[in-house]
C-alpha positions in Angstrom: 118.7 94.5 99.5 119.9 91.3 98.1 119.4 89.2 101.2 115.2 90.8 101.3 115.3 89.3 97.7 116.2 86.2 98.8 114.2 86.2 101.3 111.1 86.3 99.2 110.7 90.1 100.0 109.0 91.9 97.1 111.4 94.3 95.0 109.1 97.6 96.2 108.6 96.5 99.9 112.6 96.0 99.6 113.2 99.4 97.8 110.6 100.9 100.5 113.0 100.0 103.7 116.1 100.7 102.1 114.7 104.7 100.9 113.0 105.0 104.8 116.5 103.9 106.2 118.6 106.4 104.2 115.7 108.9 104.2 113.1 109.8 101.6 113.9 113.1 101.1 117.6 112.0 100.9 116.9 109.5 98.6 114.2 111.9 96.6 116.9 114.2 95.8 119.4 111.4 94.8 116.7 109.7 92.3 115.5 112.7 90.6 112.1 112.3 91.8 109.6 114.0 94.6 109.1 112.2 97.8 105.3 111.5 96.9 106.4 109.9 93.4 109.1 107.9 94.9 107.0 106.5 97.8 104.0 105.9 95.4 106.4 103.8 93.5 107.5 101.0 95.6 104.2 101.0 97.2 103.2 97.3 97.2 99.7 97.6 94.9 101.6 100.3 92.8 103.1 99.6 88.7 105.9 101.4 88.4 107.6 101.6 84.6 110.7 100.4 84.4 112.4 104.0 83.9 110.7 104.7 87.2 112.9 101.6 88.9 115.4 102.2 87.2 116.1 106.1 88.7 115.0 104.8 91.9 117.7 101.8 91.8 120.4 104.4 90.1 121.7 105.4 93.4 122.6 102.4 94.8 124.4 101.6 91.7 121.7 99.0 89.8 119.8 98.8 87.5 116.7 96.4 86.4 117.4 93.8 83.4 116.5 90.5 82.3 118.7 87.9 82.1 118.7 84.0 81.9 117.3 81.6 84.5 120.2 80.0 86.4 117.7 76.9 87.1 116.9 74.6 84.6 113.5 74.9 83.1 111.5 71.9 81.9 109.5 72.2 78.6 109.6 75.7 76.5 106.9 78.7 76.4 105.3 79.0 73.2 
């Protein structure tokens, strides 16, 4: 997962291979969700909330947050 990231791999089109490699309805079961939910999800055009990532990162032991950027940014938002 984190080497799709780094790769410039979307977070859904990551999350998409990782469910179809373990199995969706595997996967369903383990994120508390119905296959059609959890594919429609982490299609590419979809908006999932962030409770929605969040049970569909749960079983591999994540979870989405924000956090500082590592680079350095030059000049401030407003």
């Amino acid at each position: 997962m984190q080497a799709a990231l780094d790769e410039g791999v979307s977070l859904q089109v990551a999350l998409a291979q990782v469910i179809r490699a373990y199995g969706v309805k595997e996967y369903a079961r383990l994120a508390r969700m119905a296959p059609p939910n959890l594919l429609r999800a982490v299609r590419p055009r979809s908006n999932p909330t962030q409770v929605s990532l969040n049970r569909i990162l749960k079983p591999l032991g994540l979870q989405l947050s924000v956090g500082p950027l590592k680079a350095k940014t030059v000049g401030h938002a407003a």
